[in-house]
C-alpha positions as CSV (number, residue, x, y, z in Angstrom):
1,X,0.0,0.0,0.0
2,X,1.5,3.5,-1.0
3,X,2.1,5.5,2.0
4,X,-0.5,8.7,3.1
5,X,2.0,11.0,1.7
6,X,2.4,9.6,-1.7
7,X,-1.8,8.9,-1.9
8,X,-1.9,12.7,-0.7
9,X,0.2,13.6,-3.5
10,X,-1.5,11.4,-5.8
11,X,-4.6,13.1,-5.0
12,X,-3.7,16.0,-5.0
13,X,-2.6,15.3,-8.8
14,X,-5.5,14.0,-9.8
15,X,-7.1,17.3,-8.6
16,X,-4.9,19.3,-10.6
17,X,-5.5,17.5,-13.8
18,X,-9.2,17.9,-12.9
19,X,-9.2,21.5,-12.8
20,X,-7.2,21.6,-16.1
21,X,-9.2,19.6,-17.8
22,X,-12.4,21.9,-17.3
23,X,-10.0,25.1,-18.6
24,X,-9.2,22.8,-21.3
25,X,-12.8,21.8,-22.4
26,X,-13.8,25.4,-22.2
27,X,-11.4,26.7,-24.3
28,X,-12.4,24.7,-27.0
29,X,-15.6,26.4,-26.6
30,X,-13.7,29.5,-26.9
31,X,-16.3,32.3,-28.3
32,X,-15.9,35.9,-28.1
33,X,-14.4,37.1,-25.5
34,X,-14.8,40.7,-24.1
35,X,-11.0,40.8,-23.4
36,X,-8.5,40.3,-25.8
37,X,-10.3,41.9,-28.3
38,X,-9.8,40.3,-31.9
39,X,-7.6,41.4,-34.2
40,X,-9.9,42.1,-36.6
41,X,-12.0,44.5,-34.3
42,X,-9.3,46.9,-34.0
43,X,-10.0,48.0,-38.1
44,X,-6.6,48.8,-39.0
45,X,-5.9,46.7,-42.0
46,X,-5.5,49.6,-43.7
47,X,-2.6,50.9,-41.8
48,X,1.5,49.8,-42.9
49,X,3.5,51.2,-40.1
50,X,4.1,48.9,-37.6
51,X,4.0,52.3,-34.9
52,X,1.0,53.3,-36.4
53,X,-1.2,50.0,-35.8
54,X,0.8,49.2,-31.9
55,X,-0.6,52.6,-31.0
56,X,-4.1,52.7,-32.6
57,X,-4.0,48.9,-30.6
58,X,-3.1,50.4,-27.2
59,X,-5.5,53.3,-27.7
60,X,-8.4,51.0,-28.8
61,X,-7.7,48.7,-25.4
62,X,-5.0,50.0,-23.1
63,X,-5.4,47.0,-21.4
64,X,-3.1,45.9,-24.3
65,X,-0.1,48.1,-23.0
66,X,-0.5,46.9,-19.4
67,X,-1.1,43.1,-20.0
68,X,2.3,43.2,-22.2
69,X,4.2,45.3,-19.3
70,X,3.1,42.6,-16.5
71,X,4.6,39.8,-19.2
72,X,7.4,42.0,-19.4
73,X,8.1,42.0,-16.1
74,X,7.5,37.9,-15.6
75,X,10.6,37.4,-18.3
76,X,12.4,39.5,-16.1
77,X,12.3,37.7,-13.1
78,X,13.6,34.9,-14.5
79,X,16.4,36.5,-15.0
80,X,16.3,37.0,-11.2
81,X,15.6,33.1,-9.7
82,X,19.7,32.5,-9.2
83,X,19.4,35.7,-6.9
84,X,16.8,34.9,-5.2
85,X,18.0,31.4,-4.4
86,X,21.2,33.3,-3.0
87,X,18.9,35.5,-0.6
88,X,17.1,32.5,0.7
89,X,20.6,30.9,2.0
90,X,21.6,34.1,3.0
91,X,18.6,34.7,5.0
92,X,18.6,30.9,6.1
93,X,22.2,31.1,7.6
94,X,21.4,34.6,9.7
95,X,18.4,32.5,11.0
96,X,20.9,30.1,11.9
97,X,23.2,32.4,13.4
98,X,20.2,34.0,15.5
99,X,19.1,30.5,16.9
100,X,22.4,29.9,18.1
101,X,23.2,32.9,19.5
102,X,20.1,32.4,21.8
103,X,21.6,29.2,23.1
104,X,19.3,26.8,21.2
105,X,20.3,23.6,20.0
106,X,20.4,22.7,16.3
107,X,21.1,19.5,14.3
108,X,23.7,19.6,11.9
109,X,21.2,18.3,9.2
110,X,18.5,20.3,9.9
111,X,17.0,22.8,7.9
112,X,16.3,25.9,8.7
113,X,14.1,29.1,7.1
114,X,12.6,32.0,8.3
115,X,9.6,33.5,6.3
116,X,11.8,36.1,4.2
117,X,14.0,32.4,3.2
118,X,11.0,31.0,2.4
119,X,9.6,33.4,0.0
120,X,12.9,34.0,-1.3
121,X,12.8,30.2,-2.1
122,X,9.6,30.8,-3.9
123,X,10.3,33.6,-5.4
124,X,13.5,31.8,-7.3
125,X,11.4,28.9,-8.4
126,X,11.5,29.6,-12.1
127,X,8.6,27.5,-12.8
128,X,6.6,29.3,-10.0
129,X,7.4,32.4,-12.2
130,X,4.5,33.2,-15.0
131,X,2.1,31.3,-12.2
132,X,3.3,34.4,-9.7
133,X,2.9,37.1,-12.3
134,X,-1.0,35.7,-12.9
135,X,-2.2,37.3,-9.9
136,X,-1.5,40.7,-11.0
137,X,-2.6,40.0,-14.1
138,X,-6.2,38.5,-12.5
139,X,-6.4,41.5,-10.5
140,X,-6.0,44.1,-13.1
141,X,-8.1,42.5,-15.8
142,X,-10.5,42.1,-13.1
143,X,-10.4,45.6,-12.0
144,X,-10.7,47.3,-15.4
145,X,-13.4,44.6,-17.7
146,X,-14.6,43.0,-14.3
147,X,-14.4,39.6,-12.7
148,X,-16.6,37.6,-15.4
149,X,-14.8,38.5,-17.9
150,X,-11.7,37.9,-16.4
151,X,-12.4,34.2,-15.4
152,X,-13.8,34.0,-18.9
153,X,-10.4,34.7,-20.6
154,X,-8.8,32.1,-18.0
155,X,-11.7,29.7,-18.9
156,X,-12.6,29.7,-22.4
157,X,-10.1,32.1,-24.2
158,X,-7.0,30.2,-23.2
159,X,-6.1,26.2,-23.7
160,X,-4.2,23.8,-21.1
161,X,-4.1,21.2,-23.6
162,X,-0.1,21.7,-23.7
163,X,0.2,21.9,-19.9
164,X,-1.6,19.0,-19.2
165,X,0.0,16.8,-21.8
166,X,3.8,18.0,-20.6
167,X,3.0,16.9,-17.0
168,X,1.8,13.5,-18.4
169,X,4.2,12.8,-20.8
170,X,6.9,13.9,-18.3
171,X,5.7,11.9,-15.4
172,X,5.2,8.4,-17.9
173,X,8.5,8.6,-19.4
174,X,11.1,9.4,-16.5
175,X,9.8,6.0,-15.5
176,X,12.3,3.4,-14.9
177,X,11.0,1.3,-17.6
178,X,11.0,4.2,-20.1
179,X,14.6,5.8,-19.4
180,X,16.2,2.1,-19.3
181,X,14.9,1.3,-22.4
182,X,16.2,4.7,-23.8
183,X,19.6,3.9,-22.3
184,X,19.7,0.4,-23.9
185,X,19.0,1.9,-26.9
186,X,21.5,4.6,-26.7
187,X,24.2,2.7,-25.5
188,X,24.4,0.7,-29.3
189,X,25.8,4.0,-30.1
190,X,28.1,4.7,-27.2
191,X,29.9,1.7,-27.5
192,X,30.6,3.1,-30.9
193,X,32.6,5.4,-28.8
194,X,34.1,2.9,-26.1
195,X,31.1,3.7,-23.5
196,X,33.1,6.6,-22.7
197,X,31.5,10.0,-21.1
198,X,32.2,11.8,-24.3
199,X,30.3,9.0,-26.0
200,X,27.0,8.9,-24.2
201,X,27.1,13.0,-24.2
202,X,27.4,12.6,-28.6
203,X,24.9,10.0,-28.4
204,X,22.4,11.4,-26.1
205,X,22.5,14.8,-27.8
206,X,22.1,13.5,-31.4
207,X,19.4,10.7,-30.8
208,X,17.7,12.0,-27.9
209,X,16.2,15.0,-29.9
210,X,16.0,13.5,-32.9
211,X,13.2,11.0,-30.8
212,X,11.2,14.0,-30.5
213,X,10.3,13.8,-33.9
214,X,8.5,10.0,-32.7
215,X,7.0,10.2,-28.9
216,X,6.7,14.1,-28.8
217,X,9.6,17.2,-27.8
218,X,8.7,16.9,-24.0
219,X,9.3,12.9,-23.7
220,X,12.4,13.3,-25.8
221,X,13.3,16.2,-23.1
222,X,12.9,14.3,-20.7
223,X,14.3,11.2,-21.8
224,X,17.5,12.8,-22.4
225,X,18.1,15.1,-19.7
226,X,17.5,12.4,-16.9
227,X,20.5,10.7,-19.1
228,X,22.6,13.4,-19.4
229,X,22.0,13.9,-15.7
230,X,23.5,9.9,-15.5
231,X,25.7,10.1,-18.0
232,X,27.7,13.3,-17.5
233,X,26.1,15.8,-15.0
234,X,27.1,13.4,-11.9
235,X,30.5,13.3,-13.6
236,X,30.9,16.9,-12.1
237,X,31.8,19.0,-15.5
238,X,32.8,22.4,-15.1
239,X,30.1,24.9,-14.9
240,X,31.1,26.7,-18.4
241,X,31.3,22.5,-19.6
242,X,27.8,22.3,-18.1
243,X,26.0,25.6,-19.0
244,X,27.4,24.7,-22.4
245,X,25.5,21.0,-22.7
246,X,22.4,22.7,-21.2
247,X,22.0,25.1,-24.1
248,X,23.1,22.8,-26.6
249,X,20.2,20.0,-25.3
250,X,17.6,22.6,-25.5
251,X,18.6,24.1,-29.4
252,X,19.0,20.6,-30.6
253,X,15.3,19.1,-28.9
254,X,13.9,22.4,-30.3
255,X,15.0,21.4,-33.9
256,X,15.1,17.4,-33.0
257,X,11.1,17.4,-33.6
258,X,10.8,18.9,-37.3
259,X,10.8,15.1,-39.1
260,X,8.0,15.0,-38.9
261,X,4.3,17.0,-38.5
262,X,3.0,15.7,-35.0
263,X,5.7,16.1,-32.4
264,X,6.5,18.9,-32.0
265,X,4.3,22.3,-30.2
266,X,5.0,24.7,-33.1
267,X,5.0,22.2,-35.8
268,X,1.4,21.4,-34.3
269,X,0.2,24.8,-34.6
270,X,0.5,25.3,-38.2
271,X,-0.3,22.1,-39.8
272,X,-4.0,22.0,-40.0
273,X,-4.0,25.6,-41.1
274,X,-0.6,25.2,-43.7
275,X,-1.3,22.2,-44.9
276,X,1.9,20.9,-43.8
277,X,2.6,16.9,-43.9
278,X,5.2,14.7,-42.8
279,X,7.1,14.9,-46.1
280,X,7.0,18.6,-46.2
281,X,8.3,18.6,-42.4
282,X,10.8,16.4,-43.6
283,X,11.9,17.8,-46.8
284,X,12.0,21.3,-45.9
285,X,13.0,21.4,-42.2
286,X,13.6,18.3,-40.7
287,X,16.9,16.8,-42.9
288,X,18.2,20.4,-42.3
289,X,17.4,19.8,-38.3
290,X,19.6,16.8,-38.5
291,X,23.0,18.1,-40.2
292,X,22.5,21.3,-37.7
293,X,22.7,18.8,-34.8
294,X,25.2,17.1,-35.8
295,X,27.6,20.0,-36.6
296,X,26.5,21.7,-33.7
297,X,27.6,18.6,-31.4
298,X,30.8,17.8,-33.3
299,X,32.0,21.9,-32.7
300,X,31.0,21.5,-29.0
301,X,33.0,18.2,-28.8
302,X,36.0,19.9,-30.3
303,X,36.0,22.9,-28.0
304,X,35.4,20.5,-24.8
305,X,37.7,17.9,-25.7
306,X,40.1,18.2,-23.4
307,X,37.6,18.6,-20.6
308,X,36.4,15.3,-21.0
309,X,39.1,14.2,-19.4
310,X,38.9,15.5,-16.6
311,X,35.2,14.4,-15.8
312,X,35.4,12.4,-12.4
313,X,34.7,8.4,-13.1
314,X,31.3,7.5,-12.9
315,X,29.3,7.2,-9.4
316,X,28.8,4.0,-7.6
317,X,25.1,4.6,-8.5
318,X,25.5,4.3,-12.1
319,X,27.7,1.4,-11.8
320,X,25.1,-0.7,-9.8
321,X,22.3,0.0,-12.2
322,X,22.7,-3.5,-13.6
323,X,22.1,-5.3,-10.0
324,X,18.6,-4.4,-9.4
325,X,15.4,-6.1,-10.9
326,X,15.2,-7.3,-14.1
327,X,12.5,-5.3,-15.6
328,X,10.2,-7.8,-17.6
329,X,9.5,-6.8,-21.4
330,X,5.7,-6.8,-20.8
331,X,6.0,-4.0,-18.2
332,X,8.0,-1.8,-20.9
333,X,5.5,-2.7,-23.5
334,X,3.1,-1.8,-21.6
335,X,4.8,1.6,-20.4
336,X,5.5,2.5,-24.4
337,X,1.4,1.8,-24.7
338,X,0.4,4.2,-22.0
339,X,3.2,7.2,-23.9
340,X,0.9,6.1,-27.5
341,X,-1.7,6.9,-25.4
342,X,-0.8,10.1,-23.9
343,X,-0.1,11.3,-27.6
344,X,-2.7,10.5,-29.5
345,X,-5.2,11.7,-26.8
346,X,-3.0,14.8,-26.5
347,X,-6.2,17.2,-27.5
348,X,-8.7,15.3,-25.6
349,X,-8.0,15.9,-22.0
350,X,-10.6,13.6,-20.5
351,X,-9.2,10.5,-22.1
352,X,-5.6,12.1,-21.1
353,X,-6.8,12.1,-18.1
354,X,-8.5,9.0,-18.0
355,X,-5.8,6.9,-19.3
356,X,-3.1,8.2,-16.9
357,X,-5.3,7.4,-13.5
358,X,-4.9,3.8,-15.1
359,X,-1.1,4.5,-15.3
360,X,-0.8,5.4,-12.1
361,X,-2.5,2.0,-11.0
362,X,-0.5,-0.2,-13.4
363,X,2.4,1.5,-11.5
364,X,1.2,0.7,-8.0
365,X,0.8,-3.0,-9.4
366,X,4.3,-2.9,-10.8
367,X,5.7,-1.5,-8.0
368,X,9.0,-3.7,-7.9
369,X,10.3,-2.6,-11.3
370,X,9.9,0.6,-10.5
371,X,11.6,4.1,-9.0
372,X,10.1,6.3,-6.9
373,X,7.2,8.3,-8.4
374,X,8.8,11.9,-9.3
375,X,5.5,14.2,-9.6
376,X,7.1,17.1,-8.5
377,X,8.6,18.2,-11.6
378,X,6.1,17.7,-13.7
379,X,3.4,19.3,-11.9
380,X,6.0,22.6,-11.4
381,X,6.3,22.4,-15.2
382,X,2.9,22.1,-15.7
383,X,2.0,24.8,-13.5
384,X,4.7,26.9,-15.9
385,X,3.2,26.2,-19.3
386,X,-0.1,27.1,-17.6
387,X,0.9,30.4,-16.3
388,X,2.9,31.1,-19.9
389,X,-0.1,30.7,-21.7
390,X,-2.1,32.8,-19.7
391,X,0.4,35.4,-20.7
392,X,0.9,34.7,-24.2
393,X,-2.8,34.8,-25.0
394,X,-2.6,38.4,-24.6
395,X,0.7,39.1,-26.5
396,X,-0.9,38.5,-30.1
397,X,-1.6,42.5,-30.5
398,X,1.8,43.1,-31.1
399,X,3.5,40.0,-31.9
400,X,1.0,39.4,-34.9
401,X,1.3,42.7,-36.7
402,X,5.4,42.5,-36.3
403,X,5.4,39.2,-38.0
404,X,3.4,40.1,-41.2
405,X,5.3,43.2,-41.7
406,X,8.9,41.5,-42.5
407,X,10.1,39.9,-45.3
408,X,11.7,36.3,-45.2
409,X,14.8,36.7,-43.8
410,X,14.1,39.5,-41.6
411,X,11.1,37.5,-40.7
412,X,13.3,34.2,-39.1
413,X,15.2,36.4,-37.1
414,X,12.0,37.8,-35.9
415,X,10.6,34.8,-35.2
416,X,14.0,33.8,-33.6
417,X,13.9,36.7,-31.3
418,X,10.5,36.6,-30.4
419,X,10.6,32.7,-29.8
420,X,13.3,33.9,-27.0
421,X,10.6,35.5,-24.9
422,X,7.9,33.7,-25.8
423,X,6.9,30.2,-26.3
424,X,7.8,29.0,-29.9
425,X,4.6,27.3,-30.2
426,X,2.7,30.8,-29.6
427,X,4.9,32.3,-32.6
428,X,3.8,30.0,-35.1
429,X,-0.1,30.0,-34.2
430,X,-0.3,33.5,-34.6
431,X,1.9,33.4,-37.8
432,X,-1.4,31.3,-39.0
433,X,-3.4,34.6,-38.4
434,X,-1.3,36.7,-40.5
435,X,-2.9,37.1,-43.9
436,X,-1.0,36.8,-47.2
437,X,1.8,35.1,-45.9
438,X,4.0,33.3,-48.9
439,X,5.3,29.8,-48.6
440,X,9.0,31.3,-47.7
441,X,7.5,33.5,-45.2
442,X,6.0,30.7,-43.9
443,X,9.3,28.8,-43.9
444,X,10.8,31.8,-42.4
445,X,8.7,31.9,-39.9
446,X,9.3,28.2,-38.7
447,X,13.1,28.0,-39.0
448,X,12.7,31.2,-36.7
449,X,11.0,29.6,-33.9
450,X,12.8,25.6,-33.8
451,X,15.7,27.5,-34.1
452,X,15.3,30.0,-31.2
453,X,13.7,27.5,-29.0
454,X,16.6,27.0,-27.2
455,X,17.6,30.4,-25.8
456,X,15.6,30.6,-22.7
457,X,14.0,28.9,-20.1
458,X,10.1,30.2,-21.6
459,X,10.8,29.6,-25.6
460,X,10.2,25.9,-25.9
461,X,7.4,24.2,-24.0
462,X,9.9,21.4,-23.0
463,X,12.4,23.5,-21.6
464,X,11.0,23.5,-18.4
465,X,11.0,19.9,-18.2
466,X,14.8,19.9,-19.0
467,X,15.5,22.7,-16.2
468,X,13.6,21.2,-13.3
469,X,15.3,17.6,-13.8
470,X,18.7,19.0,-14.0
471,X,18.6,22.2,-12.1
472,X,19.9,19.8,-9.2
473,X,23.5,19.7,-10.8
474,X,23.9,23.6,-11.1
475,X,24.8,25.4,-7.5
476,X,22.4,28.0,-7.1
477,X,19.9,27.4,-10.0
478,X,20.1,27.7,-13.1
479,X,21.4,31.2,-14.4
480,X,19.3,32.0,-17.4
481,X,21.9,34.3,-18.5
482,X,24.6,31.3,-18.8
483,X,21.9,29.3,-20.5
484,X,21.6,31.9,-23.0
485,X,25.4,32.3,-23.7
486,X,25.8,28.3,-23.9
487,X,22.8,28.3,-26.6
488,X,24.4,31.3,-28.7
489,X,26.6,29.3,-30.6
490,X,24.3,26.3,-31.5
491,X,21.6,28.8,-32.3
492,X,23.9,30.2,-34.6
493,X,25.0,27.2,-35.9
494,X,21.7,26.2,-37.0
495,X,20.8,29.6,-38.0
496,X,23.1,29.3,-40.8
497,X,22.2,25.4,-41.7
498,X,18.8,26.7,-42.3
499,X,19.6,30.0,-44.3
500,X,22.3,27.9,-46.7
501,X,20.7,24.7,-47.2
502,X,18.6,24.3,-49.8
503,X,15.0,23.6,-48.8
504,X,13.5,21.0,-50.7
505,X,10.3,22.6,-53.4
């Protein structure tokens, strides 16, 4: 029997999927809402200047300005979780100091925090981030349109879809079953290599994204970064060694799921309405996505070469892996069904739903073969996606009109930039709603966003999976400044790959 704690936890899972699924369901409803207005209600399609129609917007709904301000600000603080996490020890350690000046006795191991720790601790949670920045958000829009039609936007005018499949996908396949299978797979290739660090860290970065393409960006994410955590994060790399791997793990899964048309969020987005298939995916983005990976893992093996060496040999922990329980193949089998599951109900959050309170029994059953139920992470990523949607539902009056008024190549590094603070995903369904748009603006306009999705923490609905399993191995957080320097030189990298290849048609 599972103990109170994890049924608590369990439950109070099943509660959150709950209340996600009802936002989902009613944003499919989605009718008009009184705030965001349309883009069509503003009447400016007669206007060029891209000053011209952002001001006519904010005048129209001022709203506008204010909503875009408190994302502002959100993006910001992420920039400001490392710091926080250094006020919370801070903080923490004067607590300490305080308690023991007063004569009390303290074990070593215990842990201490005042209130102003833990805020501070909250307050550096970067998945706690776009969540935080909701309740001004709430507030305001329910101060200036009211409280109906406030909840209205939270309930019909945004979709948890995305949220709700990350935290499913995540949880099902950092399973022990999942990741061992992964590793067996993987480690064909490293002993290609001589089962060395260097060759799990090529191996895991060129086929773990590429996976994306098959069981979706956010089980390839997480497939690869508990791995990598395995495989070369316990090995203690230096943090420039580290910071580096981090950024070039989230560029290549951003690119990784472009073979093909039903992987990957901002592929998603524009198929339907662009008519895209598989062999366009493949023929225009996806062989491209491949030779970018591989170039950009081949420069990062050069430049680290000799810091391979110096990686500490692997843990006891890693070693032992082969001693425990024999996993049988039905269990796996079984495992890989639930994932099929979880993707092709991916839009229909009932059956997600449904199907994954089975998973969680068939894991109690199979309790033996298995690791200790991580929902943590998950439900902090879901909680992210959830609170970045919330925010980038109210972006599109600025982000829309910026992307019809470039021209190709102006119009990927748009797309790139944008993707940076914003999820790529939210680029590419409101590149659908720009009129006219060529099939090489089109192009442009995906190339942008895979190829950006890598810069920050918010521009790739994975990322978050990928920081909250290995934000463990980085002292203090993760520093999204450092992420963005280690992803420059990839993103650049494929930048080029997809401006000088030739695209197929």
């Amino acid at each position: 029997m599972p103990s109170r704690s994890k049924q608590f936890t369990v439950v109070s899972l099943f509660l959150m999927l709950l209340s996600a699924v009802s936002g989902a369901e009613a944003g499919q409803v989605g009718a008009d809402l009184s705030f965001p207005p349309s883009l069509a209600s503003y009447g400016d399609a007669g206007m060029t200047a891209l000053l011209d129609i952002l001001r006519h917007r904010i005048q129209v709904e001022p709203l506008n300005l204010w909503a875009s301000l408190l994302f502002l600000g959100a993006v910001v603080h992420t920039f400001f979780t490392a710091r926080f996490h250094r006020l919370a020890g801070l903080y923490e350690r004067r607590h300490r100091k305080e308690l023991l000046e007063r004569g009390e006795e303290i074990p070593v191991d215990t842990v201490l925090a005042s209130g102003k720790a833990r805020l501070c601790h909250f307050l550096g949670e970067v998945e706690a981030v776009f969540g935080i920045w909701v309740i001004p958000l709430f507030l305001m829009l329910t101060l200036s349109v009211g409280l109906n039609p406030a909840l209205e936007y939270l309930e019909r005018g945004v979709n948890y879809d995305e949220a709700l499949f990350v935290v499913v996908i995540m949880a099902i396949s950092s399973t022990r079953p999942i990741l061992q299978l992964a590793e067996r797979c993987l480690a064909v290739f490293a002993r290609l290599g001589g089962d060395r660090p260097q060759a799990w860290w090529f191996s895991i970065l060129t086929v773990g994204p590429l996976l994306g393409s098959l069981i979706t960006e956010p089980a390839a994410m997480t497939i690869s970064a508990l791995l990598l955590g395995r495989r070369f994060y316990l090995l203690s790399p230096t943090p420039r060694f580290a910071y580096a791997t981090l950024g070039l793990l989230f560029v290549n899964i951003s690119v990784g799921g472009t073979l093909t048309n039903f992987a990957a969020p901002p592929v998603l987005m524009v198929t339907a309405p662009w008519g895209w298939d598989t062999l366009h995916m493949l023929t225009h983005f996806g062989w491209i996505a491949v030779v970018g990976i591989v170039l950009c893992n081949s420069l990062y093996f050069l430049i680290f070469r000799k810091e391979f060496a110096a990686l500490q040999p692997p843990p006891v922990a890693v070693a032992a892996e082969g001693n425990r329980n024999a996993i049988p193949p039905w269990v796996t089998v079984i495992h890989l069904l639930f994932m099929a599951s979880a993707v092709y109900n991916v839009h229909r959050p009932a059956l997600l739903v449904g199907s994954f309170l089975f998973f969680l029994a068939f894991f109690e059953v199979t309790e033996e073969f298995q690791d200790p139920f991580q929902l943590r992470p998950p439900i902090l990523v879901g909680f992210f996606l959830a609170g970045l949607v919330i925010h980038g539902g109210l972006q599109q009056w600025w982000i829309a009109p910026l992307l019809g008024g470039l021209s190709e190549v102006p119009l990927m590094f748009g797309a790139l930039g944008l993707t940076a603070v914003n999820d790529n995903a939210a680029i590419t369904f409101l590149a659908t709603l720009v009129p006219n748009m060529t099939d090489g603006m089109k192009s442009a306009v995906m190339s942008g966003a895979v190829i950006g999705g890598g810069l920050t923490v918010i521009a790739n609905a994975p990322n978050p999976a990928g920081q909250a399993i290995l934000g463990d191995y980085f002292k203090e957080g993760i520093s999204p400044l450092r992420l963005l320097l280690g992803a420059l030189l990839p993103t650049a990298v494929m930048s080029a790959c997809f401006l000088l290849l030739p695209h197929a048609g």
